[in-house]
C-alpha positions as CSV (number, residue, x, y, z in Angstrom):
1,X,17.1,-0.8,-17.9
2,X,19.2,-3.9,-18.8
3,X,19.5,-6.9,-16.0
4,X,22.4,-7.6,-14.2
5,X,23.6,-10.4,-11.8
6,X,22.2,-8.6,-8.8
7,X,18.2,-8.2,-10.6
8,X,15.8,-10.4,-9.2
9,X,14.4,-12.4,-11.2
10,X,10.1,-12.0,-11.6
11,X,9.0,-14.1,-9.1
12,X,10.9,-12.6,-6.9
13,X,9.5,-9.3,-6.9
14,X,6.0,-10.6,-7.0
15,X,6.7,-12.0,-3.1
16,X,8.4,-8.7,-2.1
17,X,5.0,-6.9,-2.6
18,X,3.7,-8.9,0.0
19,X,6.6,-8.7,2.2
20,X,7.1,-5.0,2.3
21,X,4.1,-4.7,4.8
22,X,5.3,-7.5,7.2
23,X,8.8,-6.2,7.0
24,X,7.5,-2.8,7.7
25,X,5.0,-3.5,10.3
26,X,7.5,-5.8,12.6
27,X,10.0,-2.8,12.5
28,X,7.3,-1.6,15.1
29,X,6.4,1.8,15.5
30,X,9.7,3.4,14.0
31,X,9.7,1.8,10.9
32,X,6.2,2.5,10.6
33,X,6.2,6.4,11.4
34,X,9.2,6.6,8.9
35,X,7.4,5.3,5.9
36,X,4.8,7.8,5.9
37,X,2.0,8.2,3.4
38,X,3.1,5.0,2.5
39,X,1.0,3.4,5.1
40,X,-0.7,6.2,6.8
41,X,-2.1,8.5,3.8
42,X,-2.3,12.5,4.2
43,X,-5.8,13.6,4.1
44,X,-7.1,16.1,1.4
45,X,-6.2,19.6,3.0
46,X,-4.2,18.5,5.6
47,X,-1.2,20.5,6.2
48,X,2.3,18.8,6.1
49,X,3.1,20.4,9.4
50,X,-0.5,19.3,10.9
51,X,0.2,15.5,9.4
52,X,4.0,15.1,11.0
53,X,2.1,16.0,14.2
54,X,-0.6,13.4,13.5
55,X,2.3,10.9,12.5
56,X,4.8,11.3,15.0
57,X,1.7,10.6,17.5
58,X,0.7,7.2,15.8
59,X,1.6,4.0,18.2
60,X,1.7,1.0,16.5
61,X,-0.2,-2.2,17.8
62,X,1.8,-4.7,16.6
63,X,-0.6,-7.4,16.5
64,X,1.3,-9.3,13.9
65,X,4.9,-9.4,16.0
66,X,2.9,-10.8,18.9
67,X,1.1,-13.7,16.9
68,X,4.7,-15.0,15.2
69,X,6.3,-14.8,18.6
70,X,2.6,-16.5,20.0
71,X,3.1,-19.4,17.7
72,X,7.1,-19.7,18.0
73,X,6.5,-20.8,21.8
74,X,4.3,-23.8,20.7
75,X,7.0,-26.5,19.4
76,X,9.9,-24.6,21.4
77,X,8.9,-25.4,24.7
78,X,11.6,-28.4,24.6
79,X,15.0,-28.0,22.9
80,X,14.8,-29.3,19.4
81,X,17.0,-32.6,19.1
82,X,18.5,-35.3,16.5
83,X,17.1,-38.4,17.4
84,X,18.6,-41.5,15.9
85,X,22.3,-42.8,16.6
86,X,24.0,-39.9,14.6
87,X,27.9,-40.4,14.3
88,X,29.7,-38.0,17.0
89,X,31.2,-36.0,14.5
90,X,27.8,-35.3,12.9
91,X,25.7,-35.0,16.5
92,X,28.3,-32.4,17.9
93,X,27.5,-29.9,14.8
94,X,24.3,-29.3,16.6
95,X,25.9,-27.5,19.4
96,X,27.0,-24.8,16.7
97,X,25.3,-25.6,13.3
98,X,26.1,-21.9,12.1
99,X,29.9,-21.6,13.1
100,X,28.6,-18.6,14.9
101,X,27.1,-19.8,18.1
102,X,23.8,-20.8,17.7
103,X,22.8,-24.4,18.5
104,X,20.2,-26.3,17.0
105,X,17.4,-25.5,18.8
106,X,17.7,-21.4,18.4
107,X,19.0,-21.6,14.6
108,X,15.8,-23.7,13.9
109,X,13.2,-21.1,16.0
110,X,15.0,-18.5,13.5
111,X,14.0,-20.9,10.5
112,X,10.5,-21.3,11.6
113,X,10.0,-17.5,12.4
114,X,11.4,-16.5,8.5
115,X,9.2,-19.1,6.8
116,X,5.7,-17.2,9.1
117,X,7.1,-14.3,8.6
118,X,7.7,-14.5,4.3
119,X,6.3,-18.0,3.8
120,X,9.3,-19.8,3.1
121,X,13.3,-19.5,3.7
122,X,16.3,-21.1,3.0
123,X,19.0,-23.3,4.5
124,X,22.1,-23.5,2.6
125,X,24.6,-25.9,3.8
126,X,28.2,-24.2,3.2
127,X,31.6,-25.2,4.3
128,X,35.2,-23.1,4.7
129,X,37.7,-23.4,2.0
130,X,40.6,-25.2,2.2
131,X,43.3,-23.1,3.6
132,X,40.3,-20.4,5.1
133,X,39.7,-23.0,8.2
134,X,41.5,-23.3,11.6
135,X,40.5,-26.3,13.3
136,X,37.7,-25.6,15.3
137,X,35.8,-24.3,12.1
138,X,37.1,-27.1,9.2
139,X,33.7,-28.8,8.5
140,X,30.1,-28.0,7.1
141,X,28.2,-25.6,9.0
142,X,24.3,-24.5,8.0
143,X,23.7,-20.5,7.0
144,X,20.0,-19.3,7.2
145,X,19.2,-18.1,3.6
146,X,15.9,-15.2,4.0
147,X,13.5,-15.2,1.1
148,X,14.5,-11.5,0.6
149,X,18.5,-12.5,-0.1
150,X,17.7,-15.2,-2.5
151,X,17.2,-12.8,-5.2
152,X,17.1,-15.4,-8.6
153,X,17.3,-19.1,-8.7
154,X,16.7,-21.8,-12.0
155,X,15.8,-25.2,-11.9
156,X,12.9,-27.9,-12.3
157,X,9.7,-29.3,-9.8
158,X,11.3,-32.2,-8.5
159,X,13.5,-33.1,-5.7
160,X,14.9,-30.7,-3.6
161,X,18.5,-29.4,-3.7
162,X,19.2,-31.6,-6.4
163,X,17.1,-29.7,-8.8
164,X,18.0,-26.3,-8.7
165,X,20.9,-25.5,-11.4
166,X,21.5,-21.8,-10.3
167,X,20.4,-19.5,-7.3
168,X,21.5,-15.8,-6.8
169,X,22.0,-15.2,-3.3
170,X,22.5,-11.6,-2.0
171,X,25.3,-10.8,0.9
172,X,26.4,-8.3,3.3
173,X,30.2,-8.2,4.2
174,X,31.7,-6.2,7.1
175,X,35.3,-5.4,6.3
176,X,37.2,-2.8,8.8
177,X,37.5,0.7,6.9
178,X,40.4,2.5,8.9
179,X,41.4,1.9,12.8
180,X,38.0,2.5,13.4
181,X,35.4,2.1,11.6
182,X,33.9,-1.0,9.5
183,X,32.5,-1.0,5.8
184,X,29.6,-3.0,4.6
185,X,29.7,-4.3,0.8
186,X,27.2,-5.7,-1.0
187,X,28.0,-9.0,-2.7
188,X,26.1,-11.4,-5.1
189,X,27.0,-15.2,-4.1
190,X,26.1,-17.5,-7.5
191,X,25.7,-21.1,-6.9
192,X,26.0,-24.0,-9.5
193,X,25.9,-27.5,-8.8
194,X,29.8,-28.0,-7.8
195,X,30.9,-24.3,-8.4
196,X,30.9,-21.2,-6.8
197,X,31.4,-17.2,-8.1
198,X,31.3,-14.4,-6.5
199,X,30.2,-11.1,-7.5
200,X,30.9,-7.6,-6.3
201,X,30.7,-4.0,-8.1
202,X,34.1,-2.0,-8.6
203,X,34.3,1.4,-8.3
204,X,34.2,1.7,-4.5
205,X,30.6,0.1,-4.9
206,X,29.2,2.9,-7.3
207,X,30.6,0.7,-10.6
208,X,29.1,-2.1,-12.6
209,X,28.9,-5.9,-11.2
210,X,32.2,-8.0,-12.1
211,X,32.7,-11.8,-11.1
212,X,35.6,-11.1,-8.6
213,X,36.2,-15.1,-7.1
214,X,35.2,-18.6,-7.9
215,X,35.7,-22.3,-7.2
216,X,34.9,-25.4,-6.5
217,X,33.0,-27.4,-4.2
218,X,32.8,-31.0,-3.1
219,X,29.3,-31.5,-3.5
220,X,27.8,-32.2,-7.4
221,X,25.0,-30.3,-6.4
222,X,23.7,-27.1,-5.1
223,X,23.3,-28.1,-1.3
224,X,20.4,-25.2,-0.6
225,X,17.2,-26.1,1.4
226,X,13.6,-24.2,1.0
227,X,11.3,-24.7,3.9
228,X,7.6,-23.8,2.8
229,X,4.8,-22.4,5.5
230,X,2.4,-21.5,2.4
231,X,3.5,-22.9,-0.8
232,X,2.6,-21.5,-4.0
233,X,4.9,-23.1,-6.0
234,X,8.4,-24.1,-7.1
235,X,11.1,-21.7,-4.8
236,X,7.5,-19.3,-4.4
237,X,5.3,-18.7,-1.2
238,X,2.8,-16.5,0.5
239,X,2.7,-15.0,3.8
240,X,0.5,-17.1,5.8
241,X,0.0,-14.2,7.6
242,X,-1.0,-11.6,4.9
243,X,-4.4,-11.0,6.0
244,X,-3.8,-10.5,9.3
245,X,-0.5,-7.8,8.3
246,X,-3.9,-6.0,6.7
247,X,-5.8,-5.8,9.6
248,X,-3.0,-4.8,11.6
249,X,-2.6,-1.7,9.1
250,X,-6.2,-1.2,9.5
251,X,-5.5,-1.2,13.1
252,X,-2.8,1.3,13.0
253,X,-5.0,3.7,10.4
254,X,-7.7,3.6,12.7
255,X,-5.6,4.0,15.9
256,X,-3.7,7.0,14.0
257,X,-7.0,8.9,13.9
258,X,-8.0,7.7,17.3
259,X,-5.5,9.5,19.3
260,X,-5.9,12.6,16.9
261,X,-9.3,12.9,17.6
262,X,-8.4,12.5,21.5
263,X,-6.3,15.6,20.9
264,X,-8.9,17.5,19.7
265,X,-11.5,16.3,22.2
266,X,-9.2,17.2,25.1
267,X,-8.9,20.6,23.6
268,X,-11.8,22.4,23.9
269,X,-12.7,25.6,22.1
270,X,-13.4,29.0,23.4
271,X,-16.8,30.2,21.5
272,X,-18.0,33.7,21.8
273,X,-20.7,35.7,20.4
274,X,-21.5,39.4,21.0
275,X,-18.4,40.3,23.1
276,X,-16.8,43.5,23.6
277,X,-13.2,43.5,23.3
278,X,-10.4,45.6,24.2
279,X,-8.4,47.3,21.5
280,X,-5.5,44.9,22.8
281,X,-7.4,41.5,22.1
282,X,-9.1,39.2,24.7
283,X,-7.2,38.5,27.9
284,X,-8.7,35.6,30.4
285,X,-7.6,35.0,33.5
286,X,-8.4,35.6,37.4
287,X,-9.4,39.5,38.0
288,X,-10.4,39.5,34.4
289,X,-13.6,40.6,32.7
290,X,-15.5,40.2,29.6
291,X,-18.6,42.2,28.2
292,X,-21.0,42.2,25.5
293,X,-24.0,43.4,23.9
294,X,-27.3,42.3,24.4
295,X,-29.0,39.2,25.4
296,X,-27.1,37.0,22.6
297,X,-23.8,37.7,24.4
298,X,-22.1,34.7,24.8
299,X,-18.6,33.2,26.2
300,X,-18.2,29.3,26.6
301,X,-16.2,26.3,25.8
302,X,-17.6,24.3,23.0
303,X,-16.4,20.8,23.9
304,X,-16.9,16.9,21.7
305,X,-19.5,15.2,22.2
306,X,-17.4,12.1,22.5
307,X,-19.6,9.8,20.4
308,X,-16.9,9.2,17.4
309,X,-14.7,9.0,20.0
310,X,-16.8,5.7,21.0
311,X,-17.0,4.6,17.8
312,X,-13.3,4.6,16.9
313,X,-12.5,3.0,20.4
314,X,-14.9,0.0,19.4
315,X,-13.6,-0.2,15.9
316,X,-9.8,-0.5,17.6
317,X,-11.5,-3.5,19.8
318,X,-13.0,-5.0,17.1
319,X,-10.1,-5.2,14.8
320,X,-7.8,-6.4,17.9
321,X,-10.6,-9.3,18.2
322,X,-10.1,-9.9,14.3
323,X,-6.5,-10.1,14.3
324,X,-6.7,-12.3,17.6
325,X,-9.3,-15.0,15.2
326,X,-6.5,-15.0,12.5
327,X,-3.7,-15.2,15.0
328,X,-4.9,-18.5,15.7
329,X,-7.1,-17.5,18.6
330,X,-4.1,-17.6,20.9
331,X,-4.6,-13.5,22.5
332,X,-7.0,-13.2,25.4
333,X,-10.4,-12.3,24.3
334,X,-12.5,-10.0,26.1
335,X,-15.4,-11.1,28.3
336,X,-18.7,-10.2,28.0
337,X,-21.7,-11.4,25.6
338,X,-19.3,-11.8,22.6
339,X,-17.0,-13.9,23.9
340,X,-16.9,-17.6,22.6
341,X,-17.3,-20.8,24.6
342,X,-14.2,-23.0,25.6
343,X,-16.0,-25.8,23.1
344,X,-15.7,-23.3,20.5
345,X,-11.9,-22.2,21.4
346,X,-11.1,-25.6,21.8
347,X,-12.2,-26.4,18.1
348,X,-10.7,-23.5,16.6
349,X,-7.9,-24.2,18.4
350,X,-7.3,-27.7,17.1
351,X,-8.2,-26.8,13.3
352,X,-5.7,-24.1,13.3
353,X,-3.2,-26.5,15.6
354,X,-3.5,-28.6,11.9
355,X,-1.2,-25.8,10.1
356,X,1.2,-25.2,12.5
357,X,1.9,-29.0,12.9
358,X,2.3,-28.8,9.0
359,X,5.1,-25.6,9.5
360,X,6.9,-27.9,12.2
361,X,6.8,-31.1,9.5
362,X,8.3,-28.6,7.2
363,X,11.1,-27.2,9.4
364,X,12.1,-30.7,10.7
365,X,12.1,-32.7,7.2
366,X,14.1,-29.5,6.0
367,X,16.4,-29.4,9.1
368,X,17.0,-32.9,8.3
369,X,18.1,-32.6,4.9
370,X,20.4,-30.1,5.9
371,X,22.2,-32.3,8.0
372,X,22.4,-35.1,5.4
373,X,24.1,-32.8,3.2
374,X,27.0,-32.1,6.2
375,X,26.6,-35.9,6.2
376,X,27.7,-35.7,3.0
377,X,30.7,-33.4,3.5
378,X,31.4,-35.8,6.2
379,X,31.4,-39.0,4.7
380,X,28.8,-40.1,6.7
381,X,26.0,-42.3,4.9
382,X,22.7,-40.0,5.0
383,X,21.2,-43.3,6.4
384,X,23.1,-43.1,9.8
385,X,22.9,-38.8,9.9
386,X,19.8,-38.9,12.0
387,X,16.6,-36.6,11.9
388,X,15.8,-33.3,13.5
389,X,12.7,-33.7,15.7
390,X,11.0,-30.6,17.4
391,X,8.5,-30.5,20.3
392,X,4.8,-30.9,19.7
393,X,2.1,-30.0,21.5
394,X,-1.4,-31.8,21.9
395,X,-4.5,-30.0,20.1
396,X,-5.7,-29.7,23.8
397,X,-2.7,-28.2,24.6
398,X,-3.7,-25.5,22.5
399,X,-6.8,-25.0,23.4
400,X,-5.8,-24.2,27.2
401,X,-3.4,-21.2,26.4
């Protein structure tokens, strides 16, 4: 199958692997029950009908969800803010750095959760047309760029912004489809270093990909921002997360089987042996009677024993403590003989504190940038455009959540 503007390129696709279990398992419990034998496999024998039943049981512990939004509350306990002497016209962007209501402080929390969630995103500084602007919206505003919508992107190691020559970037568009109703298109937005195109597919979306507008900007290069949480390499990442989206599907395997197995259990079975029955079947019931023949006769309820029940109920504890280690330690631990010491919390605490002090460098230094390229569009030397600066705790503050 031949490429087209809207493939992504290699790289790419190696990262969405890793991103379709994060994605899928902070849909929660929906998302999760939809995809199936995907993540929870169909064992040998078992019935379709007897697996829906199984499925549509499944809750989903979503281990992973609490851990990003665990880890978000750390450096967002204080607005984020640009410290320096900023012009006005540049300091009163951060009131509304999107153009669609989000100030600084929330558009940066999104930032930081994208870059945990896929292990890097993308800030791409943008600004209106002329002529597409009223007055409240004519200047340079930031839009939040996910991994998964930069689909292709070419250019060299060093620098950053300056040395890409091309990204892909994939778009939604709502346009109103009778009195009504609304449409969503899918368009492909390609950036060069002081052009735009944009491409969208004829044929009421079914046709192939044609470059349908282009132009200019003011800027001589392509003013796009990649904040790492896990570098790999140039425009690439991993999940910092990964192992712990793992454990969480092991988690909602095991939980999948434990609640089956409660079914059963709570079910018991009606075991007989000997009996003599009526020509119209076995009837129980008050004022009802059941014979049989001989000494063997028997009639009881054969119920579990309840000791896999145990077992799974431990392995669901033990996989919550696992994901709570990799989650930075931050989810209360149980009590008891395993539990660690605070010295030990505390020093786990402040080893792991070392990473997410590295994500907050990231997203300030890249939140920074981004508004010395509206400095830029400005005219306002990147010199006098301030920096971004986000709150940070103490290791020891950590260590007392």
């Amino acid at each position: 199958m031949s490429s087209d503007v809207a493939t992504p390129n290699a790289a790419y696709q190696d990262m969405a692997t890793d991103w379709e279990l994060i994605h899928d398992l902070l849909g929660g419990t929906r998302i999760m029950r939809q995809r199936g034998e995907k993540w929870l496999p169909r064992e040998p024998g078992e019935s379709r009908e007897a697996y829906a039943i199984r499925l549509n049981r499944s809750v989903l512990f979503n281990g992973l969800q609490r851990t990003i939004q665990t880890l978000l509350g750390k450096p967002f306990h204080r607005p984020a803010s640009l410290t320096g002497t900023p012009p006005d016209a540049l300091a009163a962007l951060a009131d509304n750095v999107d153009l669609g209501g989000r100030n600084l402080t929330v558009f940066a929390r999104d930032v930081m959760q994208a870059a945990l969630t896929d292990g890097l995103t993308h800030i791409l500084v943008d600004h209106p047309r002329a002529g597409e602007a009223g007055k409240d919206t004519a200047r340079p505003y930031l839009v939040h760029i996910h991994a998964a919508d930069l689909i292709g992107w070419r250019g060299q190691e060093s620098g950053i912004g300056s040395a890409l020559t091309r990204v892909r970037i994939r778009e939604s568009v709502n346009r109103a489809s009778g009195t009504w109703e609304d449409k969503t298109e899918r368009q492909i937005r390609v950036l060069y270093p002081g052009r735009f195109e944009i491409w969208r597919r004829g044929g009421d979306g079914l046709g192939p990909w044609r470059r349908d507008d282009a132009g200019e900007t003011s800027l001589d290069c392509i003013p796009l921002v990649t904040i790492y949480a896990n570098r790999a390499g140039f425009m690439t990442a991993h999940p910092p997360l990964m192992d712990l989206a793992w454990l969480n599907l092991a988690h909602w395997q095991s939980a999948s089987d434990q609640r089956h197995i409660l079914h059963v259990a709570r079910v018991p079975i009606l075991f007989g042996r000997n009996l003599t029955l009526p020509e119209d079947g076995l009837a129980l019931g008050p004022n009802r009677i059941v014979t049989g023949e001989g000494e063997s006769a028997d009639l009881r309820f054969v119920e579990h024993s309840g000791a896999a029940i145990a077992a799974g109920r431990q392995d669901l504890i033990d996989l919550e403590d696992r994901m709570a280690v990799m989650g930075l330690d931050l989810m209360t631990r149980r009590g008891g003989a395993g539990s660690t010491t605070a010295t030990a919390r505390a020093i786990d605490a402040a080893e792991n504190n070392t990473s997410l002090l590295g994500l907050i460098h990231a997203v300030e230094d890249g939140l920074s940038t981004a508004f010395g390229f509206m400095a830029d569009w400005l005219g306002v030397p990147r010199s006098e455009a301030g920096r971004v600066a986000l709150h940070r705790q103490d290791p020891q503050d950590f260590s007392a959540t």
